[in-house]
N, C-alpha and C positions, 0 to 999 in steps of 0.2 A: 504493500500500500504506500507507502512510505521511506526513506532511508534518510542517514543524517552522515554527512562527511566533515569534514575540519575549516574551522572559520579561520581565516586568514585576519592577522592581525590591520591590513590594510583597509578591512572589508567596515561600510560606514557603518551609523549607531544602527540598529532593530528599535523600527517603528512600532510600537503598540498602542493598541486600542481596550481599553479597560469596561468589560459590559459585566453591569451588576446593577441592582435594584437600588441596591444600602447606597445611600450618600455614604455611608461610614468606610463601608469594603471600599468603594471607589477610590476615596481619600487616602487610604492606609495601602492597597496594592500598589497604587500611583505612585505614593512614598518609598515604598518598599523598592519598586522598578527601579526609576529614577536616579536611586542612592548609587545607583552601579553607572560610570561611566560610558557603557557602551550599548546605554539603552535609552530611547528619549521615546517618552509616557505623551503622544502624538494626541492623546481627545480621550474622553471616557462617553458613554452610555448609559441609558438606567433602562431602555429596555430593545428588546429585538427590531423597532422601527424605526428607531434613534439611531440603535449601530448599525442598521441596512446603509441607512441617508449618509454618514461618518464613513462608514468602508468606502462607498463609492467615490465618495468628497475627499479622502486622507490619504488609501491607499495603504493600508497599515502592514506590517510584515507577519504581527504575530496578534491572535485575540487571548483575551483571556476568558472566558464566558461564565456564567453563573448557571446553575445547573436548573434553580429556583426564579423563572422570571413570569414579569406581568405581562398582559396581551397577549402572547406567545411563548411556551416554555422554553426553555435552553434546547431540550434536545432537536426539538419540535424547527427550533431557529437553524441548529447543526446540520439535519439534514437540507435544510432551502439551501444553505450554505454551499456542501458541499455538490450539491449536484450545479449549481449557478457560476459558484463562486469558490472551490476549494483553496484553501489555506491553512496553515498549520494554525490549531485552535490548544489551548492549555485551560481546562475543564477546571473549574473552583467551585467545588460540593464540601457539604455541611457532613458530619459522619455522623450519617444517622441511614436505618436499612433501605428503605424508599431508595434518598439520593446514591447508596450504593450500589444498586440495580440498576439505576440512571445512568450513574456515571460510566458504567463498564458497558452501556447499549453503545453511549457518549463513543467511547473507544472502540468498539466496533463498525463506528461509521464514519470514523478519521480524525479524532480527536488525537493529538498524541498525547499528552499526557493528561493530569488531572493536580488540583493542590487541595488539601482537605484544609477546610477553614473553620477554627473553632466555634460553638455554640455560647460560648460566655466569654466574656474579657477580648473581645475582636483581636482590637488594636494593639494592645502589649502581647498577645499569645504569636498571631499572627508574625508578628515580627520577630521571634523565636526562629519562624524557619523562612528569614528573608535570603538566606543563602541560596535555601532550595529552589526555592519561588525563583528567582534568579538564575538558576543555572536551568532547571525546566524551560524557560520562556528562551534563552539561549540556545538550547538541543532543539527547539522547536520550530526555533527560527533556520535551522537547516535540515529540518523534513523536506523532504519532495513530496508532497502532495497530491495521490490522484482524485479523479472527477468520482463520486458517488453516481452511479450508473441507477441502479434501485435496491432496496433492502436486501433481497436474496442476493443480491451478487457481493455484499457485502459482508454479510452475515455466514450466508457459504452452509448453513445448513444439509447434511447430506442422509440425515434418516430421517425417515416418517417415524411420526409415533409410534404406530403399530409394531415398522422393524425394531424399534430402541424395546419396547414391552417385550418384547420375545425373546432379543438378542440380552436383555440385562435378566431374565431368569436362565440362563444358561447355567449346567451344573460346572462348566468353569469354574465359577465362583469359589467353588467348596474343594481346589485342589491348591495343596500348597505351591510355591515357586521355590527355587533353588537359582533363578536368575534374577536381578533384578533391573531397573532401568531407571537412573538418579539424570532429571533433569531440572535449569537452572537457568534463571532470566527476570529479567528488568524493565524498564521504557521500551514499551513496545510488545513484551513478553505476553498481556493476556491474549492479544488477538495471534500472535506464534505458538502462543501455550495451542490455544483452539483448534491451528491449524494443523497441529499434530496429532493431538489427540482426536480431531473427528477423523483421521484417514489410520487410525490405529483398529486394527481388528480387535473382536472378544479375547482372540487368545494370547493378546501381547501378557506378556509377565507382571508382575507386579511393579508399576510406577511411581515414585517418589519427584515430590517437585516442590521445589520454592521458587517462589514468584516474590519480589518485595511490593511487598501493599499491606496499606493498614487492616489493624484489625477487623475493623467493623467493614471491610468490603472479603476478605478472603472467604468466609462462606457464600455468600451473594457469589462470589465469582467461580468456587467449588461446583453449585448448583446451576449455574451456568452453563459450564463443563460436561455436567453429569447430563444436561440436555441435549448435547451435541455430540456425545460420543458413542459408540458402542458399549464403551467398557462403563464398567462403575466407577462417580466419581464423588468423590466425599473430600470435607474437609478433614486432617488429621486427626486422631485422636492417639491420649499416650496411652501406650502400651497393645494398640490395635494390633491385629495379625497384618500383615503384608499377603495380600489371595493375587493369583492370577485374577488377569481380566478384572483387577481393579487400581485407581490412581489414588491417591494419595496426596492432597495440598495442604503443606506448610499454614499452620494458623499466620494470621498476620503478625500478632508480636511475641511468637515463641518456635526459637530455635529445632530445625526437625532433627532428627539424627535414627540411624538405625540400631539394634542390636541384634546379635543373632543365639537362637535358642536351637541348638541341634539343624536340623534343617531348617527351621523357621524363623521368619526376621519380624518384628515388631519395629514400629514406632516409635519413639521416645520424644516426649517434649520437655524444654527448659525453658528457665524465662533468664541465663545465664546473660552477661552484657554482651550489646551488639559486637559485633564481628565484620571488619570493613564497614563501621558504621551501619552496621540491617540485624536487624533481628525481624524475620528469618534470615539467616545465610546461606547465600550457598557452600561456600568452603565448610562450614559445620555439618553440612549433609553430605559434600559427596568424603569429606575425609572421614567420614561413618562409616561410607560405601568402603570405599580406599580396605580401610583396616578388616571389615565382617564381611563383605561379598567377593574383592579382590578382582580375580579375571572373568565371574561369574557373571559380570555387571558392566553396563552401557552408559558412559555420563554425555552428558550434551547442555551445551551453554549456545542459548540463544540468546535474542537482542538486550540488548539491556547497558546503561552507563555504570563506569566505575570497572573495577577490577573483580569485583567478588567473583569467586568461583573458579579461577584460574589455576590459583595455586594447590586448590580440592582438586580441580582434574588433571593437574599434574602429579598426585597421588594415586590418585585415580589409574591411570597411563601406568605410571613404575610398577601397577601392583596386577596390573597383567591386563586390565579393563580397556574394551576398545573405546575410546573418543573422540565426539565428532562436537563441532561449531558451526552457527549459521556465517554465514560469510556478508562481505560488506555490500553487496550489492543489494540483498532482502533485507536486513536490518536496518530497525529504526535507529539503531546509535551502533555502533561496533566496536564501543567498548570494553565490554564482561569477553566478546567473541575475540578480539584482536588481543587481547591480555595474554590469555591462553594460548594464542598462535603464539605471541613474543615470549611466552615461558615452554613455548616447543611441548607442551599440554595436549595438543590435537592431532589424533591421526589423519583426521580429513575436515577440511571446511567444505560446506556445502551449503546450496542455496534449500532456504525454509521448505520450499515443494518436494526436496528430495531426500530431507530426515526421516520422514516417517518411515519409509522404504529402507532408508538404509537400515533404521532401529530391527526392521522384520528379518533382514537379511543376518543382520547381525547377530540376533537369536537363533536364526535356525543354523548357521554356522557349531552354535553355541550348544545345540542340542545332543545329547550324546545319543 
């Protein structure tokens, strides 16, 4: 949908357009942009008809949009956007379950990212993670952005109800695994998580994944999953069994890891301090993998900013495990994936459409 490549220090300030209801959010995002050098806060909005008339009039590089709007909702606005007018958009939701569901439709129809914005104390809380805020609207300002054609094409749904009912009582379920499959991503990651796991058959092996996102969206986005997939997909729980033909996501703020029981691997949650800054981590999941599953096991780092996870799947790699990365061309950011290359972590980079394929390959290789 999207990819992000390296901004050139020559390259001029990122125009932004601030769309929110709150005179308050307005004020405080505004500030928060701003504060950074290489960003100039071009107009704000308070609702979808204001910022139509200001994109057209401005020209902005990046929006920020509210997920809660009057006249016309956020998402409601995202899609006229994207089919008219695509540009990279950074979603600002409340965390609460609603706008979690929202938010991750949000990113499903080319939102790239999202900032969650607190519920009490706006303006001091908010500016806690004016770092992040910042570097988001940055990564976003070198999306490439395509045209939103219509829902299905975006959304990519590939089973009817009926096949998911049939395919998710499969006595699959109830057979243990001996293989496992530890995957790991960031910006960009739910809509690459999705597009794995819906081209993943019943009888892929048991799947473990951290995705970094907050608490309060990782089940919303679990149940998401579990919609679009063949396999079963559930948010973690500790001390759960690891089944074939089921996935496994990382709660939002508690580190995943595995352990292993004779042939059977479980679960384990912690709420231990972040790890490359994330709780969840990936390094904390796959060096689980690394140490209990060894060469039994598949790591893969898709899009995502930052490092996390390179140095897991370079553990991962010494201890016999094959690994693969999405490469820069599909990826929203190629960060977590380019890490991994520079730490010689991956046996293969591949573009997003061709991991799922190789994950299947790679199992029955695997198969004794």
């Amino acid at each position: 949908m999207f990819r992000a490549t390296t901004l050139g220090s020559t390259e001029k300030r990122i125009k932004v357009l601030v769309i929110d209801d709150s005179a308050l959010m307005r004020h405080v995002l505004s500030e928060i942009l701003s504060s950074d050098s290489g960003i100039d806060v071009i107009g704000v909005a308070s609702d979808p008809y204001d910022a139509r008339e200001k994109i057209k009039r401005l020209n902005p590089d990046v929006l920020t949009l509210d997920v809660e709007m009057p006249k016309m909702d956020g998402l409601q606005f995202l899609k006229n956007l994207m089919r008219l007018r695509p540009m990279p958009v950074v979603m600002v939701s409340s965390l609460t379950q609603r706008n979690a569901a929202v938010t991750l439709e949000a990113l499903a129809l080319g939102a790239v990212d999202f900032v969650s914005k607190p519920e009490i104390d706006i303006a001091s809380k908010l500016k806690e993670y004016a770092s992040e805020i910042i570097e988001k609207v940055k990564v976003a300002r070198l999306a490439t952005v395509t045209q939103l054609v219509d829902d299905g094409a975006i959304l990519g749904r590939k089973h009817s109800t009926s096949i998911l009912s049939v395919a998710k009582t499969s006595n699959l379920h109830f057979k243990t695994t001996d293989q496992i499959i530890a995957i790991g991503a960031s910006t960009g990651g739910t809509e690459a998580i999705r597009e794995v796991l819906e081209r993943l058959p019943i009888d892929t092996p048991g799947t473990v994944i951290v995705q970094h996102i907050p608490g309060m969206f990782s089940g919303p986005f679990a149940e998401r999953m579990n919609k679009c997939s063949a396999m079963t997909v559930c948010e973690a729980q500790d001390g759960q069994r690891v089944l074939h033909g089921h996935a496994y996501i990382a709660p939002g703020d508690s580190h995943l890891s595995l352990r292993r029981d004779g042939a059977r691997y479980y679960c384990v949650l912690s709420d231990h301090d972040p790890v490359n800054r994330h709780r969840p981590s990936v390094d904390v999941l796959f060096n689980s993998v690394a140490q209990y599953v060894g060469k039994n096991a598949v790591g893969v780092i898709l899009t995502g900013m930052g490092k996390d996870g390179a140095a897991g799947l370079k553990a991962m790699r010494e201890a016999g495990a094959n690994t693969v990365v999405q490469d820069e061309a599909s990826s929203v950011v190629w960060g977590m994936p380019g890490a991994a290359v520079a730490l010689n972590a991956a046996d293969e980079v591949l573009s997003l459409t061709k991991i799922p394929n190789k994950i299947m390959a790679l199992y029955q290789e695997k198969r004794p």
